[in-house]
C-alpha positions in Angstrom: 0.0 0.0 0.0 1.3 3.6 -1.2 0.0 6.3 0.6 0.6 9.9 -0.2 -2.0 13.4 1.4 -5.5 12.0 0.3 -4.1 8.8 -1.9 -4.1 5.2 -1.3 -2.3 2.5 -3.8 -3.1 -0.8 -3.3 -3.5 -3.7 -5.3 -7.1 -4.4 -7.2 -7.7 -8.1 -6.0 -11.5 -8.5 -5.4 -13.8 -8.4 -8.5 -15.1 -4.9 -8.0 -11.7 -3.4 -7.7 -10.5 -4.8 -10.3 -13.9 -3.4 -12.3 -13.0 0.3 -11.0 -9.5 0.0 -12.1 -11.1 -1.2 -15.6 -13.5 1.5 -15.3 -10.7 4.4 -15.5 -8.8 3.0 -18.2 -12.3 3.0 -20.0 -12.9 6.2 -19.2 -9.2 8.0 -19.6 -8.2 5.7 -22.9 -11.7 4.2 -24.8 -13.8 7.5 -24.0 -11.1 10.9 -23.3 -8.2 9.4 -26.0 -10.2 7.2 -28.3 -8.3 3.7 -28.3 -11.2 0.9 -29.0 -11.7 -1.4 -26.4 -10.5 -4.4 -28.1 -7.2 -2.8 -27.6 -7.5 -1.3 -24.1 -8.6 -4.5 -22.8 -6.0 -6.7 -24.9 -6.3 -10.4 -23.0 -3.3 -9.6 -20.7 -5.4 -8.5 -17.6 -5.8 -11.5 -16.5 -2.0 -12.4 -16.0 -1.3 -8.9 -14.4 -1.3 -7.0 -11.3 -3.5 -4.0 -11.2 -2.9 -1.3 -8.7 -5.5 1.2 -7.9 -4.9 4.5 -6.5 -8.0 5.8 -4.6 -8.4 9.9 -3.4 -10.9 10.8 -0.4 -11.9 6.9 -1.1 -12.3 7.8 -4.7 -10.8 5.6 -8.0 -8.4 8.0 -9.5 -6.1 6.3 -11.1 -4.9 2.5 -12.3 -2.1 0.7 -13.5 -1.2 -2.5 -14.8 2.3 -4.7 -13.9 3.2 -7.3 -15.9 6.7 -9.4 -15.3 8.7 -10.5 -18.7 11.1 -13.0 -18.9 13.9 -12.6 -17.3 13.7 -10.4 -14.7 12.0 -7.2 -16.3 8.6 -5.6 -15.2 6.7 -3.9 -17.7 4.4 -0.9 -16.4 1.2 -0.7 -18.7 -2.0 1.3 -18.9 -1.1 4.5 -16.1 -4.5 5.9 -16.3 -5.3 9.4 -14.2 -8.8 10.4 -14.1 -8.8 14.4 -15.1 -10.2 15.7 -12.1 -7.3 14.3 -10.3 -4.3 14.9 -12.8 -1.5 17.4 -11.2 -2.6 15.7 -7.8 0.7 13.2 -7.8 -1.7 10.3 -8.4 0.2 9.2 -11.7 3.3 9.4 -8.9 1.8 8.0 -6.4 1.1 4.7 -8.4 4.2 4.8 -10.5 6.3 4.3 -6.9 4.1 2.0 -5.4 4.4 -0.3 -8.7 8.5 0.0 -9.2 8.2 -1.0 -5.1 6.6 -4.2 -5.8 8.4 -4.7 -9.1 11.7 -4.8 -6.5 9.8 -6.6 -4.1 9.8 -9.3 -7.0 13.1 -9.5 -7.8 13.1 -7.2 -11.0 16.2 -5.7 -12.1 14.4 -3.0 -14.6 11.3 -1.3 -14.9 9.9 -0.3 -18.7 7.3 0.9 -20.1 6.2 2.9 -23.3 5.6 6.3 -23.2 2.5 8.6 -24.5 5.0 11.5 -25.9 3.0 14.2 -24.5 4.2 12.8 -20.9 7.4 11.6 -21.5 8.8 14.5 -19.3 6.9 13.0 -16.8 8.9 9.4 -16.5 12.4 10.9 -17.3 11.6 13.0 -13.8 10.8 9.6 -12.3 14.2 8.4 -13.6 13.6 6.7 -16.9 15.2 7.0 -19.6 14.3 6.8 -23.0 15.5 4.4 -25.7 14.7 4.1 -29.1 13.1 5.6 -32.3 9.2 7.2 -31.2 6.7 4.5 -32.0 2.5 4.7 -33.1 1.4 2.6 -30.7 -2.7 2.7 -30.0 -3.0 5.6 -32.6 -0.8 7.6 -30.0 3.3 8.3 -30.2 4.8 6.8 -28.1 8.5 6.2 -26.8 10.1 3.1 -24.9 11.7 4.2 -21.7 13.5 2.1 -18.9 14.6 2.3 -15.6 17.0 0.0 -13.3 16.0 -1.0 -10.3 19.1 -1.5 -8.3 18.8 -4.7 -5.8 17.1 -2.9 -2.2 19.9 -2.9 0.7 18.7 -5.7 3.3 17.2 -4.8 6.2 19.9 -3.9 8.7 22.6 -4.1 6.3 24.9 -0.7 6.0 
């Protein structure tokens, strides 16, 4: 669980958590960008952690984690609800995924970029590799970040 003033992260596990985290991708992607829902909702949900970030009890935000092969974790679908963009809830979830990500043994976090908020994950720490891609309709750019191995507890 991430908590930051107002905002809760935690991990959608019972059926209607997971249906509110589906329900602002809907809204943010299908209805405010225009992706179709065949490709929002692509057959990898199942396979995949979904975080949701709540505000005053409020869904605000999702995202979806997904481990490669090897020991990568891919960092899908960051959906903001309007009303709460510039409210650090894209943040707020962003940390509390790359947390778990280490908490599973990744080594590196990617993910692909919308262009318009690729300023966004460089201040997180990504980086950006690669041409600019159409992905969805939308430009988008492939960024990673390492995840150095966490110090064990009581180590200095």
């Amino acid at each position: 669980m991430t908590t930051r003033p107002g905002i809760v992260v935690r991990e959608a596990r019972s059926e209607a958590e997971r249906a509110a985290a589906f329900a602002v991708r809907r809204e943010v992607f299908v209805v405010e960008q225009g992706i179709s829902a065949a490709l929002e909702f692509d057959g990898r949900d199942a396979a995949a952690c979904h975080l949701l970030a709540r505000r005053d009890g409020l869904p605000v935000g999702s995202l979806r984690l997904r481990f490669l092969e090897g020991d990568v974790a891919k960092i899908e679908r960051i959906a903001v609800r309007a009303a709460a963009r510039g409210h650090k809830v894209g943040q707020a979830l962003l940390q509390a995924a790359l947390a778990r990500a280490r908490a599973a043994g990744a080594a590196e976090a990617r993910l692909h970029a919308q262009c318009t908020v690729q300023a966004f994950y460089r201040r997180q720490g990504f980086a950006a590799y690669g041409p600019s891609f159409v992905e969805d309709g939308i430009l988008h750019v492939a960024m990673r970040l390492d995840l150095p191995a966490q110090p064990e507890a009581g180590a200095r």
